[in-house]
Legacy VTK file of the C-alpha trace (Angstrom):
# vtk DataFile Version 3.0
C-alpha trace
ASCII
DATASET POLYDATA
POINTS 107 float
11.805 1.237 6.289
12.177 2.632 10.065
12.823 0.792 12.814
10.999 1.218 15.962
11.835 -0.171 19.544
9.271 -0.988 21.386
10.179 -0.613 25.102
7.891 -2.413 27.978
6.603 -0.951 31.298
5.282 -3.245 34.044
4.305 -0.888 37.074
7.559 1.006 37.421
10.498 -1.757 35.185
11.211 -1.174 32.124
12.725 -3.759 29.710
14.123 -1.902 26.693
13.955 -3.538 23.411
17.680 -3.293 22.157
16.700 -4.441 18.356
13.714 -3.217 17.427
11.234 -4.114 14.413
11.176 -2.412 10.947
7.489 -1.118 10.621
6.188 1.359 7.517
4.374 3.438 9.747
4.009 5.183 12.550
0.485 3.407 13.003
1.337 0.252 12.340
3.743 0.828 15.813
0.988 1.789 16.979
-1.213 -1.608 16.373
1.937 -3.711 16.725
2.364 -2.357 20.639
-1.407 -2.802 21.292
-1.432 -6.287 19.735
1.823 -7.088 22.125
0.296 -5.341 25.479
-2.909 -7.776 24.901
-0.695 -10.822 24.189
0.892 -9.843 27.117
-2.145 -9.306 29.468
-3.621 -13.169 28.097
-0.197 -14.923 29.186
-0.529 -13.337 32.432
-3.621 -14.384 33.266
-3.097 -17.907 31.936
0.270 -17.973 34.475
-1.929 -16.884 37.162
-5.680 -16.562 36.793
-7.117 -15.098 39.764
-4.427 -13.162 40.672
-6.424 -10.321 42.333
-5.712 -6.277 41.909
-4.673 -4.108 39.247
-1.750 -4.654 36.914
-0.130 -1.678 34.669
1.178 -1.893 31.629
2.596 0.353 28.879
4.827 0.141 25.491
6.659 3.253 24.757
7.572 3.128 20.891
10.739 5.175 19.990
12.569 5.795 16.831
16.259 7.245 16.107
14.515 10.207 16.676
13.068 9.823 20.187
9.407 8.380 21.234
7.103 8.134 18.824
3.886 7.064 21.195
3.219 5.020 24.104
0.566 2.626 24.032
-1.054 1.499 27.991
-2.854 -1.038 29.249
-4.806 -1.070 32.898
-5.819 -4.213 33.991
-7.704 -4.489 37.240
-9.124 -7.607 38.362
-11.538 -7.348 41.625
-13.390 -10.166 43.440
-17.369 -9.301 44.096
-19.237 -11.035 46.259
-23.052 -12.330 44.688
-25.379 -12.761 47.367
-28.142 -15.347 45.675
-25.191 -17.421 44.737
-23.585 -17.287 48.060
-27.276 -18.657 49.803
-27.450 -21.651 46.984
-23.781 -22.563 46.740
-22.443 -21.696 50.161
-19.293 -19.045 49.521
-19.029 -17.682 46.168
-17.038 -15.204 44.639
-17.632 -13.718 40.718
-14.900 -11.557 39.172
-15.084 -8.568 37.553
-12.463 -7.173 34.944
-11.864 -3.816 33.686
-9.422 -3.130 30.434
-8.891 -0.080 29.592
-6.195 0.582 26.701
-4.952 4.103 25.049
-2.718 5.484 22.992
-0.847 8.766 23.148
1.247 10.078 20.709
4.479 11.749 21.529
6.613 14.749 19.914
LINES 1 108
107 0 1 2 3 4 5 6 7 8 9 10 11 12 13 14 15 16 17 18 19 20 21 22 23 24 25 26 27 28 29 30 31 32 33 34 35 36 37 38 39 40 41 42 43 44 45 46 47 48 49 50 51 52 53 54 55 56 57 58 59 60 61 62 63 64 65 66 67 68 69 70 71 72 73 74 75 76 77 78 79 80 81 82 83 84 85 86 87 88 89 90 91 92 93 94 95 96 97 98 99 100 101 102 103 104 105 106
């Protein structure tokens, strides 16, 4: 079976993965780094829940070969002001998310 390294992007680090993961395809890399960006994304907003602004993330899958495909994952988190609540309640803010996830393949 081939192994696949899997290596992480946070805005502009990147933490290599030095052993990599045996996998049977190249889709199952595929699943396996979209699986791991959204694992990623719900730790970080357990660590810090209304941390405000967007947050960029990507997994670039590589073989022996060279990269197979990267898999990314925008996560922008913005605070928007509701007016009826704000009259009832005094100040109140609502949040609004946007995920957006893709994957590209590479040759």
């Amino acid at each position: 079976m081939p192994r696949y390294y899997f290596d992480l992007r946070e805005g502009d680090e990147v933490t290599p993965d030095e052993e990599g993961s045996e996998l049977p395809t190249g889709l199952a890399t595929q699943a396996e780094a979209a699986k791991s960006l959204s694992d990623i994304i719900r730790e970080d907003v357990h660590s810090n829940p209304l941390a405000l602004g967007r947050r960029d993330f990507a997994i670039d899958v590589r073989n022996d070969a060279g990269p197979v495909v990267q898999v990314r994952l925008i996560f922008e988190l913005e605070a928007v002001k509701n007016r009826k609540a704000a009259s009832a309640v005094g100040r109140f803010l609502s949040f609004r998310t946007r995920v957006r996830l893709w994957a590209r393949c590479r040759r």
